[in-house]
C-alpha positions as a Markdown table, in Angstrom:
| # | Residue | x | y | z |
|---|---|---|---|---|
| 1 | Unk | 69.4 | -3.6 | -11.7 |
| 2 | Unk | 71.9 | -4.6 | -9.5 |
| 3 | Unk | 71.5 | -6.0 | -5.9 |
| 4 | Unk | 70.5 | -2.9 | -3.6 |
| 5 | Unk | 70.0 | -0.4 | -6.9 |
| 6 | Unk | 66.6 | 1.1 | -5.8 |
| 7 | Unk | 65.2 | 2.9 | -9.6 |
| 8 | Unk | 65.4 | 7.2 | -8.7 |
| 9 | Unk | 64.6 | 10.1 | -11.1 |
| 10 | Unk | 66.8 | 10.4 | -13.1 |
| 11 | Unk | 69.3 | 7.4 | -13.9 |
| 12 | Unk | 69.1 | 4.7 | -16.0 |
| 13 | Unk | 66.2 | 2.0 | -14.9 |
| 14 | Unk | 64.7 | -0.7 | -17.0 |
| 15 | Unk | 63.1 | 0.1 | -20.0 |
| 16 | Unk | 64.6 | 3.8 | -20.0 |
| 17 | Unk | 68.0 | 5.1 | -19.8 |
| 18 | Unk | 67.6 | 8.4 | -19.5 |
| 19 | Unk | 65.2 | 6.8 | -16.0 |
| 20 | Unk | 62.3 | 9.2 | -16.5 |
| 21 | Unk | 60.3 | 9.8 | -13.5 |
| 22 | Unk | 56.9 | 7.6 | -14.4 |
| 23 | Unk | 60.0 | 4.6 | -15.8 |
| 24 | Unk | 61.6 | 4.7 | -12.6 |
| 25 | Unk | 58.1 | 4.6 | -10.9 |
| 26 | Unk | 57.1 | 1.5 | -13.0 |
| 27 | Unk | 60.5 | -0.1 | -12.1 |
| 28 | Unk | 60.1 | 0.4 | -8.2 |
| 29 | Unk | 56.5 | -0.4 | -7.7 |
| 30 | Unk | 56.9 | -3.2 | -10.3 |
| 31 | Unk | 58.9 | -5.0 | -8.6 |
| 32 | Unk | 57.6 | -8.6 | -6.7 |
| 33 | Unk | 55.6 | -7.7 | -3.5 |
| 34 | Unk | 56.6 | -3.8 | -3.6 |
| 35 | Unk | 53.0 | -2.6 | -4.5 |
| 36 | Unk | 51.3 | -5.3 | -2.1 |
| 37 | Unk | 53.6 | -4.4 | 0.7 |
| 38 | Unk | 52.0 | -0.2 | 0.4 |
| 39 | Unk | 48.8 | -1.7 | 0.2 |
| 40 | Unk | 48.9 | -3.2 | 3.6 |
| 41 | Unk | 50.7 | -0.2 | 5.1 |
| 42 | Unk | 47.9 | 2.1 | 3.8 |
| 43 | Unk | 45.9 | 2.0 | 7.0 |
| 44 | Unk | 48.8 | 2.7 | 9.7 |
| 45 | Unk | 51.9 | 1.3 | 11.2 |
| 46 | Unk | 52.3 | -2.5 | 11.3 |
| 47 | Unk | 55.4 | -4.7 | 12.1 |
| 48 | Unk | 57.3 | -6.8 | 10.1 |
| 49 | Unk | 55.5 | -10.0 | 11.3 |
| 50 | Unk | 51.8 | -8.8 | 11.0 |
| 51 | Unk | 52.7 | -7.9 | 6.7 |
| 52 | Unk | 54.4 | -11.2 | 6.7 |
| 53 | Unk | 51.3 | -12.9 | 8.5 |
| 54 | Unk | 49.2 | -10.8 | 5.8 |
| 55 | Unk | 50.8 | -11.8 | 2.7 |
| 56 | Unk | 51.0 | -15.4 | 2.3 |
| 57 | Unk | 54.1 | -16.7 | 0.3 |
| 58 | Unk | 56.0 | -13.9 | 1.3 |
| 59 | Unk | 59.5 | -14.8 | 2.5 |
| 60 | Unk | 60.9 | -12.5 | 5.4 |
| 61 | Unk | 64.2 | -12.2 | 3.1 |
| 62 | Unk | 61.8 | -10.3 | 0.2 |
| 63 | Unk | 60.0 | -8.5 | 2.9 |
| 64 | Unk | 63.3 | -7.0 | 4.6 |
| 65 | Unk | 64.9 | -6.1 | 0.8 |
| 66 | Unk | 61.2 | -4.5 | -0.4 |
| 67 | Unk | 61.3 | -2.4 | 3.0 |
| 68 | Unk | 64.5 | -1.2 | 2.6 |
| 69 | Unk | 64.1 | -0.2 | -1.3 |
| 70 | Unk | 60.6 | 1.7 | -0.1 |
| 71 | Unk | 62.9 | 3.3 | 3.1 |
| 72 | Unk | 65.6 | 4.0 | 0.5 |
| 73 | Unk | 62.7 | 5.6 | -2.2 |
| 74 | Unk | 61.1 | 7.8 | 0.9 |
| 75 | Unk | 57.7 | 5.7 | 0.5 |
| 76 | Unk | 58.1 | 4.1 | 4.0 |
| 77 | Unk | 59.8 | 4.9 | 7.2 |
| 78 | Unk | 60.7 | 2.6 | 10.4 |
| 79 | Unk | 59.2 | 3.5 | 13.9 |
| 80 | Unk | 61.4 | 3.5 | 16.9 |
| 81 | Unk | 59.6 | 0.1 | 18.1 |
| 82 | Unk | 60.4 | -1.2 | 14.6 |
| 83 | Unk | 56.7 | -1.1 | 13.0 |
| 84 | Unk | 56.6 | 0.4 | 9.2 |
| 85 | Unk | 54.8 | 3.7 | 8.3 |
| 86 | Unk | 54.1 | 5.7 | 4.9 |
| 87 | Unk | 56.0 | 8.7 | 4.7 |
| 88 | Unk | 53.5 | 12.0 | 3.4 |
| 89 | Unk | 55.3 | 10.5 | -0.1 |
| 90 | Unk | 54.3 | 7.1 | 0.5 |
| 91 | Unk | 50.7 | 8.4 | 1.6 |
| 92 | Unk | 50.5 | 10.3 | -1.7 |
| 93 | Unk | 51.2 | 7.2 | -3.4 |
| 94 | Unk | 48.5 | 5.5 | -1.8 |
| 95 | Unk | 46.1 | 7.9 | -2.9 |
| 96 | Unk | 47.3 | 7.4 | -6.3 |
| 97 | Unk | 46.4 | 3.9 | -6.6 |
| 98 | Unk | 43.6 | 3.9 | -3.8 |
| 99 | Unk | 41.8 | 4.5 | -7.4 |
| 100 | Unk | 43.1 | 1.0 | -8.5 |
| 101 | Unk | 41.3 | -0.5 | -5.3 |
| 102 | Unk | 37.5 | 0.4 | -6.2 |
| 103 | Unk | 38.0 | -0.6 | -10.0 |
| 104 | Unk | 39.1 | -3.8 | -8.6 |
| 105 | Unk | 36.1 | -4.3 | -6.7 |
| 106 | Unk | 33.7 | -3.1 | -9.6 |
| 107 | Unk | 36.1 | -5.3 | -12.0 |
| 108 | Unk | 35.2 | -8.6 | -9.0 |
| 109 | Unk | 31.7 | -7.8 | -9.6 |
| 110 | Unk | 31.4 | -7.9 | -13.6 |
């Protein structure tokens, strides 16, 4: 994908050029920090420097470009004092994978 190309519905995306919904999906949330960066917006609001302070190796460069994609994609919006929320998309999205969360934790137990 180009710079700033954000996968949609629809269009071309990798791994499927007719960009079916679940391969556009893949292609977003696939993408270096993108999945991280919903997980630590799940609980509320929360600036750009408390997720960079949360995820550790995470460049404020990547954090800016993964915002904007999720902005662009309707997962996330910005707040008037500049903190980042789910949208009701983005909150369906975390219920989606909150599922992924508790087989992690019975997976850290095995």
């Amino acid at each position: 994908m180009a710079g700033g190309d954000v996968p949609r519905p629809g269009k071309p995306v990798r791994g499927s050029a007719t960009g079916r919904p679940i391969m556009a999906a893949l292609d977003l949330l696939g993408r270096r920090w993108t999945l991280r960066l919903l997980w630590e917006l799940r609980d509320g609001p929360h600036g750009p420097r408390a997720v960079l302070a949360r995820c550790d190796g995470l460049s404020s460069s990547v954090l800016y470009r993964r915002l904007r994609d999720l902005e662009e994609a309707g997962l996330v919006t910005r707040e008037p004092e500049g903190s980042y929320t789910l949208t009701q998309l983005g909150a369906e999205l975390r219920e989606a994978i909150a599922p992924l969360g508790s087989w992690s934790e019975r997976w850290a137990k095995r």
